[in-house]
ChimeraX commands (.cxc) that place a marker at each C-alpha (Angstrom):
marker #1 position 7.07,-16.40,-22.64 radius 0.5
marker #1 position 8.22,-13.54,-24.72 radius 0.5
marker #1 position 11.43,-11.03,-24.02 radius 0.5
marker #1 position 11.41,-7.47,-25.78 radius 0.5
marker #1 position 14.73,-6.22,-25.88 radius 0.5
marker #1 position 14.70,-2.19,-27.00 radius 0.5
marker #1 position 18.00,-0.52,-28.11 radius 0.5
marker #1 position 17.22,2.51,-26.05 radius 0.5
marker #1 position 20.36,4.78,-28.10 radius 0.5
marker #1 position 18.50,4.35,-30.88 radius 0.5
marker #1 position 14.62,4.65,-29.77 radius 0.5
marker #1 position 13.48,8.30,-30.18 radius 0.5
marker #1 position 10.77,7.99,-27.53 radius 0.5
marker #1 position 7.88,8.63,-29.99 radius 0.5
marker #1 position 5.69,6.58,-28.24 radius 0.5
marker #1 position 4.31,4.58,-31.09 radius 0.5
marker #1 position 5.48,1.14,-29.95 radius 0.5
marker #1 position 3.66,1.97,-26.61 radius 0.5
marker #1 position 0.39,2.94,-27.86 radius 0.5
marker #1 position 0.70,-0.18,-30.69 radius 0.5
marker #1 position 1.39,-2.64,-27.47 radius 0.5
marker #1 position -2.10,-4.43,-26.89 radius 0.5
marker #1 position -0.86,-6.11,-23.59 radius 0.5
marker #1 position 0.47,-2.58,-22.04 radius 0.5
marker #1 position 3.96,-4.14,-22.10 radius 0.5
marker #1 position 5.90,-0.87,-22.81 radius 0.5
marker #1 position 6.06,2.45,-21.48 radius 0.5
marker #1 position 8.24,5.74,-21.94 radius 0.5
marker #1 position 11.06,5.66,-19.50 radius 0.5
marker #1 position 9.90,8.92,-16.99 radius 0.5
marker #1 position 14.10,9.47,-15.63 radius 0.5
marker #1 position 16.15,8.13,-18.10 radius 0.5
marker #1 position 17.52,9.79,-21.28 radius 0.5
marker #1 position 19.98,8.14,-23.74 radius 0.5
marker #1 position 22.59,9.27,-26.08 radius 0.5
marker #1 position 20.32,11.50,-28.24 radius 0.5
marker #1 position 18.54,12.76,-25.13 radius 0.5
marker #1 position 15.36,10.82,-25.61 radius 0.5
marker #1 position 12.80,9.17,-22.83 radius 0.5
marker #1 position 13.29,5.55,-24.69 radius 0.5
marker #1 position 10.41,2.69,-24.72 radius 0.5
marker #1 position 11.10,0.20,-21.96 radius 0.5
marker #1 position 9.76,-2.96,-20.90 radius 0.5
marker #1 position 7.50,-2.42,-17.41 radius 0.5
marker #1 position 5.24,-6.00,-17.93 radius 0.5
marker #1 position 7.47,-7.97,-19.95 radius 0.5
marker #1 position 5.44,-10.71,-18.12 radius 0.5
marker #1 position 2.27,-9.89,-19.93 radius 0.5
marker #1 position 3.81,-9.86,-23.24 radius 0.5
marker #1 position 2.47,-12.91,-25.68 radius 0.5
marker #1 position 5.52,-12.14,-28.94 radius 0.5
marker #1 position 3.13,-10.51,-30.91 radius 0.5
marker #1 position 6.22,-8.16,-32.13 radius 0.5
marker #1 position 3.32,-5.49,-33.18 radius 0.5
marker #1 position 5.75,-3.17,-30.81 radius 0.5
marker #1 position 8.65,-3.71,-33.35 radius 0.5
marker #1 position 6.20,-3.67,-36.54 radius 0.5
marker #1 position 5.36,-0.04,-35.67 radius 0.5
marker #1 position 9.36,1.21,-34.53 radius 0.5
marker #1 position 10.24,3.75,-37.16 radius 0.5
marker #1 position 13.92,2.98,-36.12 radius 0.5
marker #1 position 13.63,-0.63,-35.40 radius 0.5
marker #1 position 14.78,-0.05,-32.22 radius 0.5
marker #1 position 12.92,-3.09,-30.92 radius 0.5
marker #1 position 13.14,-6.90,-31.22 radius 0.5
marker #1 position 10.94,-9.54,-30.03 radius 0.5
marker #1 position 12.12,-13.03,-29.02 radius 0.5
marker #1 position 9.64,-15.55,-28.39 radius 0.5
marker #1 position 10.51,-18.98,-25.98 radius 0.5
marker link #1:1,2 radius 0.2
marker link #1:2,3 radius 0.2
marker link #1:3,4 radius 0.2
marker link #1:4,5 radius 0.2
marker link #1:5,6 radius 0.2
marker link #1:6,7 radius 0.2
marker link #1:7,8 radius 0.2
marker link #1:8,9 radius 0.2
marker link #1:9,10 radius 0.2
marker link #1:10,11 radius 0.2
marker link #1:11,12 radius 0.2
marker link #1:12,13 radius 0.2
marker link #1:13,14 radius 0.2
marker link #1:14,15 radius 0.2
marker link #1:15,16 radius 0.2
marker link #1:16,17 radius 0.2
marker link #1:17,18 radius 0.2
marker link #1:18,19 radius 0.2
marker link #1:19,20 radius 0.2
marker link #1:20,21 radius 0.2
marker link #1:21,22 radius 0.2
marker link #1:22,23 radius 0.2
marker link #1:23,24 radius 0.2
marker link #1:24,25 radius 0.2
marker link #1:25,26 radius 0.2
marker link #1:26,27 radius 0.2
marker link #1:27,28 radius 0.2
marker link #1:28,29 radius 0.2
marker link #1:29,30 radius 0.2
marker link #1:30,31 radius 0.2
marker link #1:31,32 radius 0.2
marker link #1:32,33 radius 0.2
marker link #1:33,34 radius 0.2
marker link #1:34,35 radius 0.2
marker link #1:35,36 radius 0.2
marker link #1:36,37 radius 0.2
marker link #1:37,38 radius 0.2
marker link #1:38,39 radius 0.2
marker link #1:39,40 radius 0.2
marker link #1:40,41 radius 0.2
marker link #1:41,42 radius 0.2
marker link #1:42,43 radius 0.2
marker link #1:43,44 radius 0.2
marker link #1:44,45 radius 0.2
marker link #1:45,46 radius 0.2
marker link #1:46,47 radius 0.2
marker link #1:47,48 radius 0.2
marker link #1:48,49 radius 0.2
marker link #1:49,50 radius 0.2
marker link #1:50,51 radius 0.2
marker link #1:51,52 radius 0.2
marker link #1:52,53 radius 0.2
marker link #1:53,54 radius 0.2
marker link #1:54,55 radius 0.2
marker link #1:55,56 radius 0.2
marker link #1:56,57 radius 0.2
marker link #1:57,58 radius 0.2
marker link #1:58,59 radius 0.2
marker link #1:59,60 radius 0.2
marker link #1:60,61 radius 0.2
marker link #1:61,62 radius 0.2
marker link #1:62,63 radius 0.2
marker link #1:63,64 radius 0.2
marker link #1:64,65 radius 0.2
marker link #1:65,66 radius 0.2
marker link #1:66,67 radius 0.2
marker link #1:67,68 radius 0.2
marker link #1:68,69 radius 0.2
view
């Protein structure tokens, strides 16, 4: 099992982490914003995720780290 863990005050929502995610694992948060007023990346499946960390490979403000159990 794999945890993503997302700094959300430092994600800019772009989305690229989401569409990168082969598992479906992340998703644009619809009602929250954070500091800079961004819809960040959250984890919805963190179930399905294998560690792949292509989420954090493509997080243009490495907002995102993978840990893998």
């Amino acid at each position: 099992m794999s945890k993503v863990i997302i700094d959300r005050d430092r994600c800019k929502g772009c989305g690229l982490c989401v569409h990168a995610c082969p598992r479906k694992v992340l998703e644009l948060s619809a009602g929250e914003l954070n500091r800079k007023g961004y819809h960040p990346a959250v984890p919805v499946r963190e179930e399905d995720c294998v560690g792949c960390a292509v989420c954090g490979l493509f997080c243009p403000d490495v907002a995102i780290t993978v840990i893998r159990e």
